[in-house]
C-alpha positions in Angstrom: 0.0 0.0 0.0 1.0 3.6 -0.6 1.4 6.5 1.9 -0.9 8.4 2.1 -0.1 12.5 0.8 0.9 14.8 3.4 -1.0 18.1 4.1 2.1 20.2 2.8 1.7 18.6 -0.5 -1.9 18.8 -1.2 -2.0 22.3 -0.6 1.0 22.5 -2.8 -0.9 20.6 -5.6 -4.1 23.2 -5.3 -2.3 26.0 -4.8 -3.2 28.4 -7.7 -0.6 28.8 -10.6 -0.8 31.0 -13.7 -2.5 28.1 -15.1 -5.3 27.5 -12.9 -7.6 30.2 -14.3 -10.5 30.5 -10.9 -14.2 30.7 -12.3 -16.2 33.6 -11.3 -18.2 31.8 -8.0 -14.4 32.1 -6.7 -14.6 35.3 -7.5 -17.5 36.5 -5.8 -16.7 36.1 -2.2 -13.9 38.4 -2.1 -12.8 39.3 1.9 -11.6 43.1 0.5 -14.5 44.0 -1.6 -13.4 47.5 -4.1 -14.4 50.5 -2.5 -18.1 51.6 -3.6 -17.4 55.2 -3.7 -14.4 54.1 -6.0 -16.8 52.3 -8.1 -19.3 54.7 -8.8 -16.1 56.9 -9.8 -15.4 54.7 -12.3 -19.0 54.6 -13.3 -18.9 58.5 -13.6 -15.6 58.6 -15.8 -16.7 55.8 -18.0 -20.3 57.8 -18.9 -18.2 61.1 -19.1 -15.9 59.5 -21.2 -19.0 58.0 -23.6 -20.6 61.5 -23.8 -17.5 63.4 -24.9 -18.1 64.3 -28.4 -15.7 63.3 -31.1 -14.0 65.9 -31.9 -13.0 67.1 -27.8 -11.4 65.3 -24.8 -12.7 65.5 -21.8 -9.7 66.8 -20.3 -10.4 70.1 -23.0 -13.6 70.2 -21.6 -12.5 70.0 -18.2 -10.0 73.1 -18.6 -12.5 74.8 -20.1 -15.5 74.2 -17.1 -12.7 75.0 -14.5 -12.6 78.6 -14.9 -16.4 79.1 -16.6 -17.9 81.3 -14.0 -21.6 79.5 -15.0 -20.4 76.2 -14.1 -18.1 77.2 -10.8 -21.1 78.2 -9.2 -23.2 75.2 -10.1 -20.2 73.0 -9.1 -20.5 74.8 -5.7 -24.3 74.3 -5.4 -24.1 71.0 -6.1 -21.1 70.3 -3.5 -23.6 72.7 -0.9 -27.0 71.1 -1.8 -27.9 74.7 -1.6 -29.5 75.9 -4.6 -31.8 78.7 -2.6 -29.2 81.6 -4.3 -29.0 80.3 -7.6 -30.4 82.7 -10.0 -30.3 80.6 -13.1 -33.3 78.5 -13.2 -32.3 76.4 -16.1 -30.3 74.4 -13.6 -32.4 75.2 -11.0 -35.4 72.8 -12.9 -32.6 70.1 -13.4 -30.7 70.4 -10.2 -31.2 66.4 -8.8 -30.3 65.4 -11.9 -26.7 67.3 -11.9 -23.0 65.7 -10.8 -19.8 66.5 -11.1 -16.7 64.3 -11.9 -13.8 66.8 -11.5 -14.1 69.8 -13.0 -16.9 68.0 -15.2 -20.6 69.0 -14.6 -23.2 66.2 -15.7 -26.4 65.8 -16.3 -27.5 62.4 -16.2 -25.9 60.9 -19.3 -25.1 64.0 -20.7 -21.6 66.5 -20.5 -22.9 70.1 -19.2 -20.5 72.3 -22.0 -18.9 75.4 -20.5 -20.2 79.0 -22.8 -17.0 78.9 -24.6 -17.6 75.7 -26.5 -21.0 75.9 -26.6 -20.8 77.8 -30.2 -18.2 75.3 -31.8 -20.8 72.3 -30.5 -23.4 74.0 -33.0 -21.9 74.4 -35.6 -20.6 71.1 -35.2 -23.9 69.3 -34.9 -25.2 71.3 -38.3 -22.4 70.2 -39.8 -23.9 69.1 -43.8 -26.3 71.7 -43.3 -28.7 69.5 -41.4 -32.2 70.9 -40.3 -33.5 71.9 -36.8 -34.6 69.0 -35.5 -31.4 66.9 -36.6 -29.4 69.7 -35.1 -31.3 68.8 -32.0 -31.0 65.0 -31.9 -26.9 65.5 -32.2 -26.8 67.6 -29.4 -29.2 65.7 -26.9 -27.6 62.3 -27.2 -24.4 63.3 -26.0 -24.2 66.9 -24.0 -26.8 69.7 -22.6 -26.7 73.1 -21.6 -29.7 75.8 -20.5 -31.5 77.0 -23.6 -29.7 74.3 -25.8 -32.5 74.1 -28.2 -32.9 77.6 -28.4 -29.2 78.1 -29.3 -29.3 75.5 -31.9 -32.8 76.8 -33.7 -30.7 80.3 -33.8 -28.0 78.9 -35.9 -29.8 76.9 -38.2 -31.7 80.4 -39.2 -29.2 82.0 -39.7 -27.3 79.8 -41.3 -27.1 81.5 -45.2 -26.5 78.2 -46.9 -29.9 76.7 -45.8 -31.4 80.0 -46.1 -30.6 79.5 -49.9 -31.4 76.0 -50.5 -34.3 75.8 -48.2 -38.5 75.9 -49.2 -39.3 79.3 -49.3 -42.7 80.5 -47.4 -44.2 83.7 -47.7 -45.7 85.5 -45.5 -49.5 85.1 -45.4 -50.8 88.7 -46.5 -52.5 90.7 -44.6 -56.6 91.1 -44.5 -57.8 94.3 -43.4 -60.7 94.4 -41.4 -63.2 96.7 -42.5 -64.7 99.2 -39.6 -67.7 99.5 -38.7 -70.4 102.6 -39.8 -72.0 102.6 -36.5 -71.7 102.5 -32.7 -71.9 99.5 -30.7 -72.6 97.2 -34.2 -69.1 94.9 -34.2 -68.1 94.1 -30.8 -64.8 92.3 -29.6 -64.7 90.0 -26.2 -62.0 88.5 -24.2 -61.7 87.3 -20.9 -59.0 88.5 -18.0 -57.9 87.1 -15.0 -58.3 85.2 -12.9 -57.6 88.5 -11.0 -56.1 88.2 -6.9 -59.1 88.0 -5.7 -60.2 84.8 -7.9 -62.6 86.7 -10.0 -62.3 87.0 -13.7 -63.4 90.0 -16.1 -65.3 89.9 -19.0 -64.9 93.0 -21.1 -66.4 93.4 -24.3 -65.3 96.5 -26.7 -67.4 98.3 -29.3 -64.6 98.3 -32.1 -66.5 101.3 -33.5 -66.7 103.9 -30.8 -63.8 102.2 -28.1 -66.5 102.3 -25.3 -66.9 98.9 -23.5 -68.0 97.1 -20.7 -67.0 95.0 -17.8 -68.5 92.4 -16.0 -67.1 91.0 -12.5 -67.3 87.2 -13.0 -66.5 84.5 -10.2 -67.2 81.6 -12.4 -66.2 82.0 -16.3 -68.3 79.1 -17.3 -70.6 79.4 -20.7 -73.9 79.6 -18.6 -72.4 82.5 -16.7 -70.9 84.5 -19.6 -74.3 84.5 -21.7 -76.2 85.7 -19.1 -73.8 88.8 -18.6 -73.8 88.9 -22.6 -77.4 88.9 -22.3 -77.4 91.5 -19.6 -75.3 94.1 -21.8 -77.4 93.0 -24.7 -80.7 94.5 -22.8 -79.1 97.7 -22.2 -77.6 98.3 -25.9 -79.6 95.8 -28.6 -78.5 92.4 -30.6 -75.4 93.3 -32.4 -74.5 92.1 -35.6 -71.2 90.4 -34.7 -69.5 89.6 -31.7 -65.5 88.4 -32.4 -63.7 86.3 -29.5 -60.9 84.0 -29.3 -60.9 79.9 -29.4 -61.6 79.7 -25.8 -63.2 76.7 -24.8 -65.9 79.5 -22.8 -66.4 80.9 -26.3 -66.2 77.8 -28.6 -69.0 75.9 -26.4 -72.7 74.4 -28.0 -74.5 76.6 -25.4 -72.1 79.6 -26.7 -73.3 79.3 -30.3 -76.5 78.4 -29.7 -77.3 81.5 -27.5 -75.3 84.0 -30.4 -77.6 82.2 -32.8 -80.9 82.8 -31.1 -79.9 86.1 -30.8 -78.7 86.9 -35.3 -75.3 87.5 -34.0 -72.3 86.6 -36.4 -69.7 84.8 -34.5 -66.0 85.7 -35.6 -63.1 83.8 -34.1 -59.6 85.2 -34.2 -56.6 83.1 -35.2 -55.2 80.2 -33.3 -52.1 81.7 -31.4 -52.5 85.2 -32.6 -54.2 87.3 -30.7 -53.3 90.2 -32.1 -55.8 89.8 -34.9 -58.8 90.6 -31.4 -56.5 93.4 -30.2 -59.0 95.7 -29.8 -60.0 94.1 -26.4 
């Protein structure tokens, strides 16, 4: 019979060499786990890193944030958790969503770029002339600044080579209004408020004389406003027209029910322009 192997030499036979690769269960029960703070480092540096746009490093970037007076102060707020004397409120809105790696601001996913690259990013992203919402979609997948969009609308408008290539669209022209030949015959109405008090005003303008009238409302709903039209109506007569905005208190059933009982001509004004019932 055999001896039996000692202790020294069957720890010496499982000893790990450069050849014994461990699995990964071996792995997992490690007595000095890595740091977590360390890890979510890491974590940062690798998303900074992804959200770098080609044609920077995000050491450029980095020396460029470090002395951009916008971005030392949110670096501070965000260090503080004291946002209550920020007076830029395009961070303030975003403000749990901002971090800092460095001298790096992020939002999310996203590299916050100091003002002095923000122009160069532009331009970049329209590079090939590309339209406003392409612009857009460059920007957003990869960095992010207040009033982004805004700044990327700008240049593509200005921008003379799409200016000459692009669809040309005139101007719709202008349709005067004729004026009316007597008092209190075309009338304009609107609704203001709701006022400090929670009430709302209904005025109503004659658009031939400039007299008018106001009527203290505490509810604004269709019921309400006929029977203060109807009220002014018993003073001064049916008019022939009454123009008001697309207001759901003015685009109701009982709304055009009521002007057609009385012969009154309903004109609206424009969707989003309401310059066209400026008179009131």
């Amino acid at each position: 019979m055999g001896t039996s192997p000692t202790v020294s030499q069957l720890s010496g036979s499982l000893s790990p060499r450069k050849t014994n690769v461990a699995d990964a269960l071996s792995r997992l029960n490690q007595t000095n786990p890595k740091d977590p703070s360390s890890e979510k480092e890491d974590l940062v540096r690798f998303v900074a890193q992804g959200s770098t746009p080609i044609f920077l490093t995000p050491r450029e970037i980095e020396r460029e944030s470090e002395n951009d007076p916008e971005l030392v102060s949110v670096r501070q707020y965000i260090h503080t958790g004291d946002w209550s004397q920020c007076k830029m409120p395009g961070y303030v809105s975003v403000k749990n969503e901002l971090c800092t790696i460095g001298k790096l601001v992020l939002l999310g996913d996203r590299i916050v770029i100091p003002q002095s690259l923000r122009r160069s990013l532009v331009e970049s992203a329209h590079e090939g002339h590309q339209g406003i919402v392409k612009t857009k979609s460059r920007l957003r997948t990869k960095v992010w600044w207040p009033k982004m969009d805004a700044d990327a609308e700008r240049m593509c408008k200005s921008c003379h080579g799409c200016q000459v290539v692009g669809q040309y669209s005139p101007i719709e022209p202008m349709q005067r209004t004729e004026p009316p030949i007597g008092a209190w015959q075309d009338l304009a109405a609107d609704l203001m408020g709701p006022m400090p008090g929670g009430e709302s005003l209904l005025v109503v303008v004659d658009y031939y004389s400039r007299d008018y009238e106001v009527v203290v409302m505490r509810s604004t709903t269709s019921p309400k406003k006929t029977a203060a039209l109807t009220e002014i109506f018993a003073r001064f007569g049916y008019r022939y027209s009454l123009k008001a905005d697309n207001g759901p208190q003015f685009d109701s059933r009982e709304f055009e029910e009521f002007l057609r009982e009385c012969g009154i001509e309903h004109r609206r004004s424009p969707p989003v322009w309401p310059q066209a019932n400026g008179e009131v």
